[in-house]
Jmol script that loads the backbone (N, CA, C; Angstrom):
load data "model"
ATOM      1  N   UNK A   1     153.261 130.194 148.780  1.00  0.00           N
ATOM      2  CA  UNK A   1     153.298 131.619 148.535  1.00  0.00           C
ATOM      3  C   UNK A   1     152.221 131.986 147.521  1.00  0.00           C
ATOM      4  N   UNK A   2     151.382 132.723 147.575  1.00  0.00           N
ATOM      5  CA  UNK A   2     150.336 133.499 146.813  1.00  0.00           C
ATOM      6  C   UNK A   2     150.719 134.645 145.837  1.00  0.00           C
ATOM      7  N   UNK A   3     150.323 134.528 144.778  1.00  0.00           N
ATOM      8  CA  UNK A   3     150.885 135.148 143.985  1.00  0.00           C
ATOM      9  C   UNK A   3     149.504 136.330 143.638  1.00  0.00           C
ATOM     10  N   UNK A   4     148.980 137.295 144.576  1.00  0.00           N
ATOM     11  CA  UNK A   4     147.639 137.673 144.134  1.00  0.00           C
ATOM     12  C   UNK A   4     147.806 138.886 143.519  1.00  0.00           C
ATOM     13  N   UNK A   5     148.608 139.286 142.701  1.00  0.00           N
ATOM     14  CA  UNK A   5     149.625 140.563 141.637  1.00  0.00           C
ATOM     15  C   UNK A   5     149.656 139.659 140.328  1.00  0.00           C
ATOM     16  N   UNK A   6     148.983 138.391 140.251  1.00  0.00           N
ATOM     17  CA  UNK A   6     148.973 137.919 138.987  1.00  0.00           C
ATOM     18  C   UNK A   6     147.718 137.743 138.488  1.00  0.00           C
ATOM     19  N   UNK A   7     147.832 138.638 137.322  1.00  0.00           N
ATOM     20  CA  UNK A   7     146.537 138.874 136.302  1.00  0.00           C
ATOM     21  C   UNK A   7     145.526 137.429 136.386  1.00  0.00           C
ATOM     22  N   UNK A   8     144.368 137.929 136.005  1.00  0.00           N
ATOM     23  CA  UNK A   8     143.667 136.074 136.109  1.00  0.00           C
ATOM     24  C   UNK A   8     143.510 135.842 134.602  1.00  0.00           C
ATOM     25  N   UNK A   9     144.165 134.468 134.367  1.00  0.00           N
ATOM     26  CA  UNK A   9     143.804 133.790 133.013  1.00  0.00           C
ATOM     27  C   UNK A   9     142.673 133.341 132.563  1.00  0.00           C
ATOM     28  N   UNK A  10     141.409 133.158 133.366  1.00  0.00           N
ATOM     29  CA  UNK A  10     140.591 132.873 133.063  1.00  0.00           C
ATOM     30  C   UNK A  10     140.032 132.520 131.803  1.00  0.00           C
ATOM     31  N   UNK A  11     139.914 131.587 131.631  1.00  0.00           N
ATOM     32  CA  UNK A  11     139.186 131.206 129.780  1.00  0.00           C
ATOM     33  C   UNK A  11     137.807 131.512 130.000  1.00  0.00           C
ATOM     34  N   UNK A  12     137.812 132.545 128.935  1.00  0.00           N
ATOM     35  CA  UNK A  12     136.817 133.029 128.930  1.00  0.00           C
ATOM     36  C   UNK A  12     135.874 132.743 127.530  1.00  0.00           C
ATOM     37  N   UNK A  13     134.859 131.845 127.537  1.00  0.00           N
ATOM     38  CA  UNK A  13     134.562 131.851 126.043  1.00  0.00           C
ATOM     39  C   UNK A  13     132.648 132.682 125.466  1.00  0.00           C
ATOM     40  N   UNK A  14     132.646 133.094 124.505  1.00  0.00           N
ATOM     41  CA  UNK A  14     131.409 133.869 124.268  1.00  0.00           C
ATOM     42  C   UNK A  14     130.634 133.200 123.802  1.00  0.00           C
ATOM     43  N   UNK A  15     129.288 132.694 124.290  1.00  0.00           N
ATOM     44  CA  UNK A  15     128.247 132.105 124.431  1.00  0.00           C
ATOM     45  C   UNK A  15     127.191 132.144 123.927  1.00  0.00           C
ATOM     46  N   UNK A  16     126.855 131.860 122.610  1.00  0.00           N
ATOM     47  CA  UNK A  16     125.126 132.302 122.360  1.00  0.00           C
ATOM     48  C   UNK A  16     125.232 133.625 120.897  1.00  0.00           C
ATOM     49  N   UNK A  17     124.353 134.404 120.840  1.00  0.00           N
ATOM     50  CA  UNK A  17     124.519 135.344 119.999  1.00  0.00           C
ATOM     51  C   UNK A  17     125.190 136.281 120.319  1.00  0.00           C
ATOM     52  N   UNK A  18     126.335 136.535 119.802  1.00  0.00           N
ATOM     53  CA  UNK A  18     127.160 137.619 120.362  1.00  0.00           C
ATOM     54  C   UNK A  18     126.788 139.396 119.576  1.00  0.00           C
ATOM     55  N   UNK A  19     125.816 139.649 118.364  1.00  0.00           N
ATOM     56  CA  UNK A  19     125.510 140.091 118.150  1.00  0.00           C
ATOM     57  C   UNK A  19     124.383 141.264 119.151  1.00  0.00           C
ATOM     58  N   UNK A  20     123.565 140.113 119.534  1.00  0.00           N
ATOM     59  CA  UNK A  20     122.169 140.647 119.935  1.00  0.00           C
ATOM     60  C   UNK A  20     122.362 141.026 121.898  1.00  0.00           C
ATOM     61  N   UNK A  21     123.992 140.343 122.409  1.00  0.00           N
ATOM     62  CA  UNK A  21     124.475 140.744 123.638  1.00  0.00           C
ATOM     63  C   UNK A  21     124.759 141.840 123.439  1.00  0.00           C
ATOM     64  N   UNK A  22     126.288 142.075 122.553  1.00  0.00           N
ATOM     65  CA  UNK A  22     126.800 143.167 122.029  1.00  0.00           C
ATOM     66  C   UNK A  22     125.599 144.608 122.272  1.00  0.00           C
ATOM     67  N   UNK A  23     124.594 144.869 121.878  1.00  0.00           N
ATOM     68  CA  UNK A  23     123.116 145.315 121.402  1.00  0.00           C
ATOM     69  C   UNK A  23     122.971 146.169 123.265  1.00  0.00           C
ATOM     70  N   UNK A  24     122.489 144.546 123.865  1.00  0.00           N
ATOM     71  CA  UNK A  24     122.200 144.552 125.083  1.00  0.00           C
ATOM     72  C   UNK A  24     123.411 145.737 126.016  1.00  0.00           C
ATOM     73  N   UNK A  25     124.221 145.232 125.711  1.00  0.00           N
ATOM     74  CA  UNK A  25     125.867 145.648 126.350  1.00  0.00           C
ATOM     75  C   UNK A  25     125.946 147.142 126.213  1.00  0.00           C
ATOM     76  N   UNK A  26     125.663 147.788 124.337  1.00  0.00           N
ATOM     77  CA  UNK A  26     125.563 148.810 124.028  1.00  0.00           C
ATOM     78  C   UNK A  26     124.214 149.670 124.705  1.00  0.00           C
ATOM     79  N   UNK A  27     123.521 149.394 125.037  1.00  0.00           N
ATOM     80  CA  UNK A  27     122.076 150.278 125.261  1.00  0.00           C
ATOM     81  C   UNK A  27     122.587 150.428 126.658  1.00  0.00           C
ATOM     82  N   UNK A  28     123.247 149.278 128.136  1.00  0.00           N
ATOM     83  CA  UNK A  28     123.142 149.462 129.022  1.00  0.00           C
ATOM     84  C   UNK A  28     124.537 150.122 129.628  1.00  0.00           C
ATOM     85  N   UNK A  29     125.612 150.074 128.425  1.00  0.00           N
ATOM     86  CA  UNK A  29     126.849 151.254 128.579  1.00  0.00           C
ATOM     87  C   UNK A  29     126.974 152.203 127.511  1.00  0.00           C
ATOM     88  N   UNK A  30     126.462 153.150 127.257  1.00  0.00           N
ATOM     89  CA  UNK A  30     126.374 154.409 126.234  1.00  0.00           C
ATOM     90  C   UNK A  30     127.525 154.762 125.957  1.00  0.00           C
ATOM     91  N   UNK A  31     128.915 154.524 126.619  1.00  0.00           N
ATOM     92  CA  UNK A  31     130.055 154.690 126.052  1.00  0.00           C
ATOM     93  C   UNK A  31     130.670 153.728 125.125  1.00  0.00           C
ATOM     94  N   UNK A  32     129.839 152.412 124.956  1.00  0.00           N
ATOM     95  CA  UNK A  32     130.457 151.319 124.627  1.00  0.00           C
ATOM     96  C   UNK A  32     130.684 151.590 123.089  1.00  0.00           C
ATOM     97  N   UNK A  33     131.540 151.585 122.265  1.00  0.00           N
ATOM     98  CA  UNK A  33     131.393 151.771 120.644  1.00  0.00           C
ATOM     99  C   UNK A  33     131.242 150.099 120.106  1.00  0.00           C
ATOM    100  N   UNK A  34     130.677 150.369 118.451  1.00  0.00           N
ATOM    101  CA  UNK A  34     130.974 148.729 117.787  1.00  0.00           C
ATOM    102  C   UNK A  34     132.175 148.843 117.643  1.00  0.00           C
ATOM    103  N   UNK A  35     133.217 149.251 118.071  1.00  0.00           N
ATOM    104  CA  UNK A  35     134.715 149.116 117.753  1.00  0.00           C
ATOM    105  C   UNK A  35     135.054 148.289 118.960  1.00  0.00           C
ATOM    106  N   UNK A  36     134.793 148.960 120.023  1.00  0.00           N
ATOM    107  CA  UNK A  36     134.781 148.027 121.744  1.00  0.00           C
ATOM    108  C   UNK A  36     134.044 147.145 121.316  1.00  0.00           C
ATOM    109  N   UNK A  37     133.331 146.410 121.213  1.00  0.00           N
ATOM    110  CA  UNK A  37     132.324 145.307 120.870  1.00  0.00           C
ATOM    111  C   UNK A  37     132.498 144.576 119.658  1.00  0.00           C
ATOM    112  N   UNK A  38     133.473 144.754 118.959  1.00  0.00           N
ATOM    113  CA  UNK A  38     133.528 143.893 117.772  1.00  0.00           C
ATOM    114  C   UNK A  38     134.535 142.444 118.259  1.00  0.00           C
ATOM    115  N   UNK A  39     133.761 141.394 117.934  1.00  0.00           N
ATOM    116  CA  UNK A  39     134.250 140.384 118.402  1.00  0.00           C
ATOM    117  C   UNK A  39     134.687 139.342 117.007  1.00  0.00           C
ATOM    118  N   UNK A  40     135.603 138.924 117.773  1.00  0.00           N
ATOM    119  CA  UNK A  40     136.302 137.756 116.742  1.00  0.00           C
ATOM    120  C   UNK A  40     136.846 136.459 117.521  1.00  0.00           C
ATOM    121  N   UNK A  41     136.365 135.255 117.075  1.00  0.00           N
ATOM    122  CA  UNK A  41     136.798 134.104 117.305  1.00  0.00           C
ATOM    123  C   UNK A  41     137.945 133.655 117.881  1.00  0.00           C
ATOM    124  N   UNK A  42     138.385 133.458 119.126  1.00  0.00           N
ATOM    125  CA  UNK A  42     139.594 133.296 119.257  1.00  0.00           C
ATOM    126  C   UNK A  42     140.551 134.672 120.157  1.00  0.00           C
ATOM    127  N   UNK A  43     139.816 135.452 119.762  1.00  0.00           N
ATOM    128  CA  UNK A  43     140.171 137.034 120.826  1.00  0.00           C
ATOM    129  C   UNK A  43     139.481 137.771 121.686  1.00  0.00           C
ATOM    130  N   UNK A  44     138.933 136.472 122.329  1.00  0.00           N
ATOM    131  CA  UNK A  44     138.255 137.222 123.442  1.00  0.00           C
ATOM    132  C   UNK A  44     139.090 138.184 124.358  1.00  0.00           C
ATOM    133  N   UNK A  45     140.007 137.606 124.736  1.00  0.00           N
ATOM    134  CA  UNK A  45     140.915 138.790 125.082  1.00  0.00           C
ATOM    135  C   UNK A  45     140.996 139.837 124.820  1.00  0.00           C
ATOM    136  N   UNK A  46     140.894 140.266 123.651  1.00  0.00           N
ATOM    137  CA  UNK A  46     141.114 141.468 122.625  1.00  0.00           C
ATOM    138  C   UNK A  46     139.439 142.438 123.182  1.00  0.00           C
ATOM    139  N   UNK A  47     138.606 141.401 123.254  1.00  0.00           N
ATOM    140  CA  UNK A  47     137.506 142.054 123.379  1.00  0.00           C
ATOM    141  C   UNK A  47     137.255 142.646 124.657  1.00  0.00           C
ATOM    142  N   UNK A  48     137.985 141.928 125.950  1.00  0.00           N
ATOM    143  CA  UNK A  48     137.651 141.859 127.110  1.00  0.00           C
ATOM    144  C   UNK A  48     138.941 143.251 127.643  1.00  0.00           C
ATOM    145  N   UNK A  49     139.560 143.379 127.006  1.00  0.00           N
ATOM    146  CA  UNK A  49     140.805 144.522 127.014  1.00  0.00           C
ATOM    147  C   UNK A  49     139.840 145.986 127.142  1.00  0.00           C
ATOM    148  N   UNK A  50     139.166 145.453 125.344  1.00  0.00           N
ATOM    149  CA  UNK A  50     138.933 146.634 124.829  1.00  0.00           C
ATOM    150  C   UNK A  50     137.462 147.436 125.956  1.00  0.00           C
ATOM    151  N   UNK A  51     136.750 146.328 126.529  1.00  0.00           N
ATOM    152  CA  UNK A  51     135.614 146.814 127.272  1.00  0.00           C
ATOM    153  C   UNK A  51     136.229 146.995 128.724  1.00  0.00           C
ATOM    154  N   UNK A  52     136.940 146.793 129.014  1.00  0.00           N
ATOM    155  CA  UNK A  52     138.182 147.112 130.566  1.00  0.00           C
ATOM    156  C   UNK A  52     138.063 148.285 130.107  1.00  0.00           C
ATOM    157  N   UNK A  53     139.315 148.971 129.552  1.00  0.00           N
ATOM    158  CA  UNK A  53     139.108 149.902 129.260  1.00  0.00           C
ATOM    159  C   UNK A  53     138.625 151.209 129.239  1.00  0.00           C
ATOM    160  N   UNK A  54     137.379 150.811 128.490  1.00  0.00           N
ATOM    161  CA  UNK A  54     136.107 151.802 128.232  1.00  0.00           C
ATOM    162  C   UNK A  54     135.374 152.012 129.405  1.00  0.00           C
ATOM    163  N   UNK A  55     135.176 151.144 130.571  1.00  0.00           N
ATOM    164  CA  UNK A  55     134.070 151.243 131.146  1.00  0.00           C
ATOM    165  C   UNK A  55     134.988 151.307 132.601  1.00  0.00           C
ATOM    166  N   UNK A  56     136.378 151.408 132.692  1.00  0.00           N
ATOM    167  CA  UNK A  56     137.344 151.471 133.586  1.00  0.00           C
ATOM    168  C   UNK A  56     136.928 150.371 134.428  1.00  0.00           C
ATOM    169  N   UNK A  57     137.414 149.295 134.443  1.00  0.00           N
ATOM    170  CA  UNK A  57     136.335 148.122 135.478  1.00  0.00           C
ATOM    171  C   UNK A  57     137.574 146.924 135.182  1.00  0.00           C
ATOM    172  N   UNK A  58     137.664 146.177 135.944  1.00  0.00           N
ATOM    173  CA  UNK A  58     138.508 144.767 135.739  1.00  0.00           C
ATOM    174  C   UNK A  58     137.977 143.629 135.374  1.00  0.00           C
ATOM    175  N   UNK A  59     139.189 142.846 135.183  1.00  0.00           N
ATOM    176  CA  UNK A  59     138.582 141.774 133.668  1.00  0.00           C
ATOM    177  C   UNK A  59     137.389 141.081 134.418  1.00  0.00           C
ATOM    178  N   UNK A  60     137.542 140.741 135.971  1.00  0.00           N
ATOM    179  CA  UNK A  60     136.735 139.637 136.629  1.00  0.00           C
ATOM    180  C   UNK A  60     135.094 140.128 136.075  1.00  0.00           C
ATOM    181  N   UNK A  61     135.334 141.413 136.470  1.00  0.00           N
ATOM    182  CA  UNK A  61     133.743 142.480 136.247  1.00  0.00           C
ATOM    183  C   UNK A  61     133.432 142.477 134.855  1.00  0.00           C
ATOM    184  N   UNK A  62     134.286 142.569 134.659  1.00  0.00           N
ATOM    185  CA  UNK A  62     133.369 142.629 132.608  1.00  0.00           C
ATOM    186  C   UNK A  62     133.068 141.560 132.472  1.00  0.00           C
ATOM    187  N   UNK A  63     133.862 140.224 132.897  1.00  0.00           N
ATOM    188  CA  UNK A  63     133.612 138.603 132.364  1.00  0.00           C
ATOM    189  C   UNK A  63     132.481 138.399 132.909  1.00  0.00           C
ATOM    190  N   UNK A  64     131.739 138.813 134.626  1.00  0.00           N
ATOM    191  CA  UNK A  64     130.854 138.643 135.453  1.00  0.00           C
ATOM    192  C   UNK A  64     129.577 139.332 134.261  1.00  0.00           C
ATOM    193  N   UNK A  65     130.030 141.017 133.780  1.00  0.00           N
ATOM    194  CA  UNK A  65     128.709 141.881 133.179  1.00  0.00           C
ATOM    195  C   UNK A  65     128.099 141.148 132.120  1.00  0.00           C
ATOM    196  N   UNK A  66     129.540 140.281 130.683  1.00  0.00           N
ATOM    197  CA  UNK A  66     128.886 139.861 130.139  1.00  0.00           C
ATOM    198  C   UNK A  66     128.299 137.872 130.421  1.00  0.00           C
ATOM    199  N   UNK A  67     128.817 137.560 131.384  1.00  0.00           N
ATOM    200  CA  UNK A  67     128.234 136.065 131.197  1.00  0.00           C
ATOM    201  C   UNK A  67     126.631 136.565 131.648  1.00  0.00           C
ATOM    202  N   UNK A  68     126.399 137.486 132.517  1.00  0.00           N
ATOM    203  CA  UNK A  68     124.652 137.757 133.044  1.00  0.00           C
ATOM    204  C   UNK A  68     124.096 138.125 131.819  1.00  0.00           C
ATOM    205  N   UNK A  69     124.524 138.300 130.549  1.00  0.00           N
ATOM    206  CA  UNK A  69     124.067 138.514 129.167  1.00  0.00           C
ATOM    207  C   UNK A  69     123.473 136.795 128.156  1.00  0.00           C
ATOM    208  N   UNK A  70     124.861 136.479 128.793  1.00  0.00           N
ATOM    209  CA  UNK A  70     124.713 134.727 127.964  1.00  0.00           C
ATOM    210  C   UNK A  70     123.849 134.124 128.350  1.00  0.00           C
ATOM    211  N   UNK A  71     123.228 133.138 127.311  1.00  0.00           N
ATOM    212  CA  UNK A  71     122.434 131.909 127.561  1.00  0.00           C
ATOM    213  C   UNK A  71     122.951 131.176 128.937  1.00  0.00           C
ATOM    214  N   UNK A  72     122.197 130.424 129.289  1.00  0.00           N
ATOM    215  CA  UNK A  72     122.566 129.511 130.345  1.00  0.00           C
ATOM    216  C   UNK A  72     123.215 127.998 129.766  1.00  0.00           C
ATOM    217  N   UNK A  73     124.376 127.397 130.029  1.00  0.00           N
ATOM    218  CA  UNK A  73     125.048 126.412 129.733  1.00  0.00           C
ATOM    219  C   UNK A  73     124.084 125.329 130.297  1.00  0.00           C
ATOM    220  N   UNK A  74     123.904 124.567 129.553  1.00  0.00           N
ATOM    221  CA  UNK A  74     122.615 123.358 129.149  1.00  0.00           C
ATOM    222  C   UNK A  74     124.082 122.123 130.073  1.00  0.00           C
TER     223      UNK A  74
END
end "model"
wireframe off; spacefill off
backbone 0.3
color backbone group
């Protein structure tokens, strides 16, 4: 049985300078605030809520908008 009504857990972790993405993120969504974008260790969740949200879009899509931001995993 498929359970596809269940949220995705995805571990999601932030990659690289999260400052100078943040930056990137802000110039290419004008609604985005440093309040949506303030990140903390451990709450990505918190972060990935807060940019759902704002930009009305699901978690898969924001996780997809910002990994095309991140460094490439070596």
């Amino acid at each position: 049985m498929e359970n596809s009504n269940k949220k995705t857990t995805e571990s999601f972790k932030i990659i690289g300078n999260w400052e100078t993405q943040s930056k990137v993120l802000k110039s290419k969504f004008l609604q985005l605030t440093d309040a949506d974008l303030k990140f903390e260790t451990g709450k990505e969740n918190d972060l990935l809520k807060r940019i759902e949200t704002r930009l009305n879009k699901k978690r898969e899509e924001v996780i997809n908008i910002i990994k095309k931001g991140q460094p490439k995993a070596i």
